[in-house]
C-alpha positions as CSV (number, residue, x, y, z in Angstrom):
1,X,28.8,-17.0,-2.8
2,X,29.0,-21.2,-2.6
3,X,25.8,-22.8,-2.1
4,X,25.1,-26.7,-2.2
5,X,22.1,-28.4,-3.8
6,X,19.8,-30.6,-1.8
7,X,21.6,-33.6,-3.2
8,X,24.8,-32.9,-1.8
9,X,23.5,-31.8,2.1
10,X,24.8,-35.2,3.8
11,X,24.2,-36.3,7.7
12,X,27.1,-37.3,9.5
13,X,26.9,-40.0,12.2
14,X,29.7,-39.7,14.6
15,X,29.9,-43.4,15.9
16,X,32.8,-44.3,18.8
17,X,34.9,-47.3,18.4
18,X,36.2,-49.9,21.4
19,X,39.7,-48.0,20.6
20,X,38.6,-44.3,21.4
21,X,38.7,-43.7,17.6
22,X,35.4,-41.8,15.6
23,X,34.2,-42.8,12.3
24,X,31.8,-40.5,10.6
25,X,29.4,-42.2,8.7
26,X,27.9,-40.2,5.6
27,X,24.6,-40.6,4.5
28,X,23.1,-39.5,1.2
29,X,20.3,-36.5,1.0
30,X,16.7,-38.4,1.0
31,X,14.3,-36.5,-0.6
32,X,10.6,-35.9,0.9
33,X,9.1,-33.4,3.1
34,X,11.0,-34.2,5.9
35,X,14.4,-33.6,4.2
36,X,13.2,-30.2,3.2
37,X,11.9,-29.4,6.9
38,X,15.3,-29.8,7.7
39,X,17.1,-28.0,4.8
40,X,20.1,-25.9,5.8
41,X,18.7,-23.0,3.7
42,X,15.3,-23.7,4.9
43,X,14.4,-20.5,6.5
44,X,13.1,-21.7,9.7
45,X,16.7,-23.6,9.9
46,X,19.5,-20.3,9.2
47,X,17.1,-17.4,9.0
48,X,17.1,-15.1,11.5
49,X,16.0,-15.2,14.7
50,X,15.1,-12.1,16.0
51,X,13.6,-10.2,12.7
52,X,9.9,-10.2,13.7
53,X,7.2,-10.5,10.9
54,X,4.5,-7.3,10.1
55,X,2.0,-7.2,12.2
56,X,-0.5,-3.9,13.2
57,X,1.9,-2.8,15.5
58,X,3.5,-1.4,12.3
59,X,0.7,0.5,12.0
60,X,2.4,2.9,14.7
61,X,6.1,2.0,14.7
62,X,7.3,0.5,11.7
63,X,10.0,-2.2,12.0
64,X,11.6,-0.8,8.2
65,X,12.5,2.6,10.2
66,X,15.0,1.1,12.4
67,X,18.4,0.3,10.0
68,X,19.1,-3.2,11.6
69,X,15.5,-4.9,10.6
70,X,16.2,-3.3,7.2
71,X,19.8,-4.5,6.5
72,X,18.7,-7.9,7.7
73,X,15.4,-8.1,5.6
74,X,16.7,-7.1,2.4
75,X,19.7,-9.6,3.0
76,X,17.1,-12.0,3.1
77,X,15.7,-11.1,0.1
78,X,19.1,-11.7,-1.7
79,X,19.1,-14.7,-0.1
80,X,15.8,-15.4,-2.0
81,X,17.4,-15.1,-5.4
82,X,20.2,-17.3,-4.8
83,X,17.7,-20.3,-3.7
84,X,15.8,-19.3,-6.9
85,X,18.2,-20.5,-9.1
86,X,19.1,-23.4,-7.0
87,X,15.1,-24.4,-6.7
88,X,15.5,-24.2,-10.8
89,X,18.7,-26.2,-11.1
90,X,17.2,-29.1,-8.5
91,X,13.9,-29.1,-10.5
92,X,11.5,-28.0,-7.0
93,X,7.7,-27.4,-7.2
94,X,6.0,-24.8,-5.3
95,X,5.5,-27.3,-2.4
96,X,9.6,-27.7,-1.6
97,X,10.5,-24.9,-3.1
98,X,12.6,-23.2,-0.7
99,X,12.7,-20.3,-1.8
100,X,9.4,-18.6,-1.4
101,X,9.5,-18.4,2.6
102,X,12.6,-15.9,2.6
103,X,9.8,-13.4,1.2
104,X,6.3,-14.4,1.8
105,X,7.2,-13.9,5.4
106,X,8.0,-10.3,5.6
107,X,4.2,-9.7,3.0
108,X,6.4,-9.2,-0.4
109,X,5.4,-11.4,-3.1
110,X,7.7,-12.5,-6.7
111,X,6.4,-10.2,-9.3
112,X,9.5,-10.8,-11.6
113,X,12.9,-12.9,-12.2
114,X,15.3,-11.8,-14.2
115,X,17.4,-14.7,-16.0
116,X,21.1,-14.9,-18.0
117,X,19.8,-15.3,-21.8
118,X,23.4,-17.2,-22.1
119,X,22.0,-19.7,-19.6
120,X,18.6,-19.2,-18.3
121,X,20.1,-18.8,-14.5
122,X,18.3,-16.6,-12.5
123,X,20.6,-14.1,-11.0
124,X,17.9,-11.4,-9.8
125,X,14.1,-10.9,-8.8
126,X,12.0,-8.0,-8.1
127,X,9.8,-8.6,-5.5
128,X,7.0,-6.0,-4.5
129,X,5.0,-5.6,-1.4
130,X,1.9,-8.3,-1.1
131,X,-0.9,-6.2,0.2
132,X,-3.5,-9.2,0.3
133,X,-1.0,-11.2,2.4
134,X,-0.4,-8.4,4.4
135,X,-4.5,-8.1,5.0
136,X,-4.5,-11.7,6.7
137,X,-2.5,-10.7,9.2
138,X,-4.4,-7.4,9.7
139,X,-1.6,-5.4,8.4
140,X,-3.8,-2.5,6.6
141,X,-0.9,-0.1,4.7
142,X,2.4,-0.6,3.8
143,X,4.7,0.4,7.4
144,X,6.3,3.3,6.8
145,X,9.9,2.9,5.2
146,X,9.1,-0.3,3.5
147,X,9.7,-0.5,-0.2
148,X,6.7,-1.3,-2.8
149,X,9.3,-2.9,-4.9
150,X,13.1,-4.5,-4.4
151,X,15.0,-5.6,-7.0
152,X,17.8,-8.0,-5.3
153,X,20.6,-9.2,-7.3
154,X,22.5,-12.9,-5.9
155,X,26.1,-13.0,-6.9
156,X,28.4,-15.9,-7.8
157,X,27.2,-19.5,-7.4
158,X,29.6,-22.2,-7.5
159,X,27.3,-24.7,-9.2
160,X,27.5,-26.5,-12.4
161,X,24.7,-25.2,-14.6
162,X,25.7,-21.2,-13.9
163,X,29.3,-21.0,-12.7
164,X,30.3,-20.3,-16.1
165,X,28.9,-17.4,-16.5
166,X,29.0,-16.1,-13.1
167,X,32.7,-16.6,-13.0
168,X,32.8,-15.3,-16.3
169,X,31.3,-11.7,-15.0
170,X,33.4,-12.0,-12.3
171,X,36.8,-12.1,-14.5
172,X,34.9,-9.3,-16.3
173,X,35.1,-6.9,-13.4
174,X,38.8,-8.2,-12.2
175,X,40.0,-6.9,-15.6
176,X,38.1,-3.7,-16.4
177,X,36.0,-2.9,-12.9
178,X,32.9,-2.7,-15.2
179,X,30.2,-4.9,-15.4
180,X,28.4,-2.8,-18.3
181,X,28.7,-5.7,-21.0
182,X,27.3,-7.9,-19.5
183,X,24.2,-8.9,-20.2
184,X,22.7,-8.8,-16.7
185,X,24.1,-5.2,-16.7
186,X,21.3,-4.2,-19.0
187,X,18.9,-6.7,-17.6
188,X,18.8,-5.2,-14.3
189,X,19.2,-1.2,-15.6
190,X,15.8,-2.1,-17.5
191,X,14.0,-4.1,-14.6
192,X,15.2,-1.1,-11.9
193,X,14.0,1.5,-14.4
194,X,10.7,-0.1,-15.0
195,X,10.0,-0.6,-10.9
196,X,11.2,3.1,-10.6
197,X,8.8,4.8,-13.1
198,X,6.0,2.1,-11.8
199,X,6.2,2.8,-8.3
200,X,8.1,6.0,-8.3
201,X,12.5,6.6,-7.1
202,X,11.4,6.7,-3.1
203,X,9.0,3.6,-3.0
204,X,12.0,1.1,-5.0
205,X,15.8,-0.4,-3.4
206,X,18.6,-2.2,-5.7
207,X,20.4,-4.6,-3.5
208,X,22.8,-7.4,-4.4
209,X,26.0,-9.4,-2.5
210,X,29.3,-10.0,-3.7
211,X,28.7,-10.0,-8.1
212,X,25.4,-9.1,-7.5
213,X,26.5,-6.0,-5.4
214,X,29.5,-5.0,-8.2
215,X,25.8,-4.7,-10.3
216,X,24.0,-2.9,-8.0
217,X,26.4,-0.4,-7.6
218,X,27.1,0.2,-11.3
219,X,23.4,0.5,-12.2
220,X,22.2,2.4,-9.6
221,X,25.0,4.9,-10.9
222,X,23.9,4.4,-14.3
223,X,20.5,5.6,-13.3
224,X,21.7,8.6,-10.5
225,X,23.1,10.3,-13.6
226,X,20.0,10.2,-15.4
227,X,18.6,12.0,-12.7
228,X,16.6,8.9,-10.7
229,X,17.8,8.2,-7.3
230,X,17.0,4.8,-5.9
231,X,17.8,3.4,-2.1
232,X,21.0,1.3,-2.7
233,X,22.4,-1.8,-0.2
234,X,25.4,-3.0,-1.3
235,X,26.5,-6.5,0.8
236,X,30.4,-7.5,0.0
237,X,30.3,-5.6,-3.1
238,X,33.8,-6.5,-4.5
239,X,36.9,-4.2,-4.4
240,X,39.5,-5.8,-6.6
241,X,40.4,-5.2,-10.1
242,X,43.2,-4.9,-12.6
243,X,42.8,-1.6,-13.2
244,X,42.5,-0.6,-9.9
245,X,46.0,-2.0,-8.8
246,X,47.5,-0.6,-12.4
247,X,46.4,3.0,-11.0
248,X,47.3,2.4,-7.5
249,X,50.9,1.5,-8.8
250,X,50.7,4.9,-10.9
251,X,49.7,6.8,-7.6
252,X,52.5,5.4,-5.9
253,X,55.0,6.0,-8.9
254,X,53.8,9.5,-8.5
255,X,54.1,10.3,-4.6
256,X,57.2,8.5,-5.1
257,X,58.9,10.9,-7.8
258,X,57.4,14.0,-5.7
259,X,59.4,12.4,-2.7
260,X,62.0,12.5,-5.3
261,X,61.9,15.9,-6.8
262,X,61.7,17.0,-3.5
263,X,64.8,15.6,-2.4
264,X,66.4,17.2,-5.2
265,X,69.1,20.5,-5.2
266,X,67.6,23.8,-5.1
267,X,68.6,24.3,-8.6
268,X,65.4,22.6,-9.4
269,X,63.1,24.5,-7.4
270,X,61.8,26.6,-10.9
271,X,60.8,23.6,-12.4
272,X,58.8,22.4,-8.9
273,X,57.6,25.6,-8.9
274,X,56.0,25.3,-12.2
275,X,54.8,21.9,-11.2
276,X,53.1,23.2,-7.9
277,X,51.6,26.2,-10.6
278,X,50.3,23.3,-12.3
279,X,48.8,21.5,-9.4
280,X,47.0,24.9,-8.1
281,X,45.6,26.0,-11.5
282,X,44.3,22.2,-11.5
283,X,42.7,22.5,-8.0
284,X,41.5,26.1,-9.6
285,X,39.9,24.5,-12.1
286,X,38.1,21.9,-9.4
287,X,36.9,24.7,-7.8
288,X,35.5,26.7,-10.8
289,X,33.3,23.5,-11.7
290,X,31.8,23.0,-8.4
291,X,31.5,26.9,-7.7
292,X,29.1,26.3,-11.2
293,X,27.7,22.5,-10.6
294,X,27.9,22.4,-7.1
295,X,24.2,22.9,-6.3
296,X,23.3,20.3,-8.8
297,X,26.1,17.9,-7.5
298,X,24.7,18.7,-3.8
299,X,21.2,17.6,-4.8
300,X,22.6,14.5,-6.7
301,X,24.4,13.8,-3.2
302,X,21.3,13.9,-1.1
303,X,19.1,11.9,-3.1
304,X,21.6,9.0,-4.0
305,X,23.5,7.7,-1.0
306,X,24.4,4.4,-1.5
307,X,24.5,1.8,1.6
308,X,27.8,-0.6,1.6
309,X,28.8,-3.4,3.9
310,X,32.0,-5.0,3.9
311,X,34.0,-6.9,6.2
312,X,37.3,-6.4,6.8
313,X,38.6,-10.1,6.6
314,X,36.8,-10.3,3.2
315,X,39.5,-9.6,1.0
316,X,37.1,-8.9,-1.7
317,X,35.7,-6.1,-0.6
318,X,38.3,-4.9,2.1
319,X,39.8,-2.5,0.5
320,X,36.7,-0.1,1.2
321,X,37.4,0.2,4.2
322,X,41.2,2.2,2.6
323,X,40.8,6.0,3.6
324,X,40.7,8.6,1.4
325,X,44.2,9.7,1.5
326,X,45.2,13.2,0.5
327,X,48.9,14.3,0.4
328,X,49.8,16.3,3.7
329,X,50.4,19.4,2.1
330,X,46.4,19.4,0.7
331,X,45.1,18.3,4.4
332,X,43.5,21.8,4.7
333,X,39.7,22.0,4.0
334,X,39.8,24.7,1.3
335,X,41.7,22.1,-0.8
336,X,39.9,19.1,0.0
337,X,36.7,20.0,0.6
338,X,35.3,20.3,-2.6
339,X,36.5,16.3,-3.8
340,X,34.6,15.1,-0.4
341,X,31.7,17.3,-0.5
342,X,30.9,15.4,-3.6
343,X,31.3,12.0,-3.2
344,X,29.2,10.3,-0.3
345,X,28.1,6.8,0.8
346,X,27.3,5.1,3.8
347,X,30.0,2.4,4.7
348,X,29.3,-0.2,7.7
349,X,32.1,-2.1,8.6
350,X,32.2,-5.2,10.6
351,X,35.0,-6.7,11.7
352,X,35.3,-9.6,14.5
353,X,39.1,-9.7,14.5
354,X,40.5,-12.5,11.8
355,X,38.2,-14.4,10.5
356,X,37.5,-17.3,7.3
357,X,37.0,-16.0,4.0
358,X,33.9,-18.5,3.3
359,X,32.4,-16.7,6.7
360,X,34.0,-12.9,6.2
361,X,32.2,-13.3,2.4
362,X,29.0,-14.8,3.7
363,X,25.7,-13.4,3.4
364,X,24.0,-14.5,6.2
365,X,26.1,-12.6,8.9
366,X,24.2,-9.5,7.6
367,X,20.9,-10.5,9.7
368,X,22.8,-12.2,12.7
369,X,22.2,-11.4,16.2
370,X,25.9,-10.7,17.1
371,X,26.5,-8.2,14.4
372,X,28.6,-5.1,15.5
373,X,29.0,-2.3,12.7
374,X,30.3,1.2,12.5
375,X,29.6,3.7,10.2
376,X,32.0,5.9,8.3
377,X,30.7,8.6,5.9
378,X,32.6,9.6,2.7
379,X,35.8,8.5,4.0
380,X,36.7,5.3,1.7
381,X,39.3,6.2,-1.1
382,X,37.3,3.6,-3.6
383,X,33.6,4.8,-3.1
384,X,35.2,8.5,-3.9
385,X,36.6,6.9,-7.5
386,X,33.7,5.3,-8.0
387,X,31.0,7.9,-7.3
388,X,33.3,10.6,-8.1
389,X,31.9,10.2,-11.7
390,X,28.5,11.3,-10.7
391,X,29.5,15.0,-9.9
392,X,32.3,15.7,-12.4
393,X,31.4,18.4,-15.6
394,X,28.0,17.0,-16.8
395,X,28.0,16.7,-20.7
396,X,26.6,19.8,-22.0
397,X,23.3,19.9,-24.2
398,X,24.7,23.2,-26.3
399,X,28.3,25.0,-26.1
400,X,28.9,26.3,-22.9
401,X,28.9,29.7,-22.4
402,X,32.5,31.6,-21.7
403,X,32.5,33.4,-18.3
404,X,32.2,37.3,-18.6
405,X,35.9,38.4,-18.9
């Protein structure tokens, strides 16, 4: 996601001539307090409008129960991170910091920032529920639903001291759709375990947008195999990858030759035949592992649900919104069922008809007014190759055992 520093924010002047004609006159940013009152990442100035701060009413209705206020917090929260690392780059104090706000005024508090040890960027935080804050404004307990402890993840920022690096994580997930060497990978695993055992799996969230959500997602799965199951939000989490399209083009090479071999004489049919025997005892074999690991799969399922939002002009992350095609002949629910009763996320997808990638990638539609979204459950061909992993044939700690004969 682009951002610009303070420096570069200019005023223009739109001054008319005798002839009809406009000249905009630019003005350089001029520093002071008045320049950051007026900040276009100040939150008064694109926050949003309608999220209303905790108060004791939460006491009886907490605003973290309906999904809206809590998509458009948490986006705020991202929001944070990115104007962490530009308050570092522009040198700001803790008087024009602008940062802070997008935090303090929903009672959470910076209890950690996670930096690039190539660079010193920040490119996460962990921020934890401020009870003392929360105390001034008569807000006794934490509302129900609210997190003790986020851990938000920014993604690319096209900005001199960092976009190295960010773009250089970015070229590491277009060519192997894994973020795992990188060393905010581990960063974040280690922070996002630490919160977890701290404050316990159902009191912590992972979010992130665009990079940062590619993160999120891969170590929130690195820890829902180990067994701890953390609330995921996933903004614009990207989609596009080498490897992706090299399997794509073997899956259509594939349905192709079937169209093929089924086009073929019936001379040929013992050798499809023997195919199709192969393809069953396959599917078999599917359904002997989740006759065995299905209850533990199930229970993975529950307790690790991740929460994705894409939008479908955003070619980066578009192509969850791709169905989980089966072949026509395996549309019946004994053969499918298994493959989608273990893999599940929650995708909301907004679309507003075609729209500009800078505003399709954006974070800040995520906590606007106008936002329409629909849900679909378990139905995105990607989420099911990604997550799939999670419930395949866990790695056994002795020799398995043959079935009885």
């Amino acid at each position: 996601m682009a951002k610009r520093g303070a420096e570069e924010i200019t005023k223009e002047v739109e001054v008319e001539q005798e002839g009809g004609a406009m000249v905009v006159l630019v003005e350089g940013g001029g520093g002071g307090e008045e320049e950051e009152e007026s900040h276009p990442y100040a939150f008064h100035v694109s926050g949003p409008r309608n999220v209303a701060k905790p108060n004791w009413r939460d006491l009886i209705n907490s605003s973290w129960k309906d999904a809206n206020y809590k998509r458009s917090v948490i986006a705020c929260f991202i929001q944070a991170v990115y104007l962490l690392e530009l308050d570092r780059q522009e040198n700001r104090t803790e008087e024009t910091a602008l940062a802070p706000m997008w935090w303090m005024t929903f009672k959470y508090k910076l209890a950690q920032t996670l930096n690039d040890e190539r660079d010193g960027s920040i490119f996460g935080a962990v921020l934890e529920w401020d009870q003392s804050a929360a105390l001034a404004d008569f807000v006794l307990i934490r509302p129900s639903g609210a997190p003790k402890a986020i851990l938000a993840l920014r993604g690319t920022l096209l900005k001199g001291p960092t976009i190295r690096r960010d773009i250089e994580d970015d070229l590491r997930f277009l060519a192997w759709e894994s973020l795992k060497g990188s060393v905010r990978f581990k960063g974040a695993l280690e922070a996002l375990k630490s919160v977890a055992e701290r404050y316990g799996t159902s009191n912590v969230c992972i979010a992130g947008h665009s990079l940062g959500a590619g993160f999120a997602l891969q170590v929130g799965k690195a820890l829902a195999k180990e067994g701890i199951y953390v609330d995921a939000h996933l903004f614009n989490p990207p989609s596009i990858s080498l490897a992706m399209s090299l399997r794509n083009i073997g899956e259509k090479a594939g349905f192709a030759w079937k169209r093929l071999k089924s086009m073929l004489p019936s001379k040929c049919e013992p050798q499809a035949r023997g195919d199709e025997g192969i393809k069953d005892n396959s599917l078999g074999l599917k359904k002997w592992l989740a006759h065995i690991y299905g209850e533990k799969a199930s229970v993975g399922l529950n307790k690790w649900v991740p929460h994705l939002y894409v939008n479908n002009s955003d070619y980066i992350c578009c192509q969850y919104t791709d169905p989980d095609g089966t072949d026509e002949k395996d549309a019946d629910k004994e053969n499918v069922g298994p493959t989608n009763s273990l893999v599940a996320a929650k995708l909301f997808v907004m679309s507003k008809g075609k729209q500009k990638f800078l505003e399709a990638h954006g974070l800040e539609q995520w906590w606007s007014d106008d936002l329409d979204l629909q849900l679909a459950l378990s139905k995105s061909k990607l989420i099911s190759r990604q997550l799939k992993s999670l419930y395949s044939l866990p790695a056994p700690q002795q020799p398995l055992r043959k079935p009885p004969r």
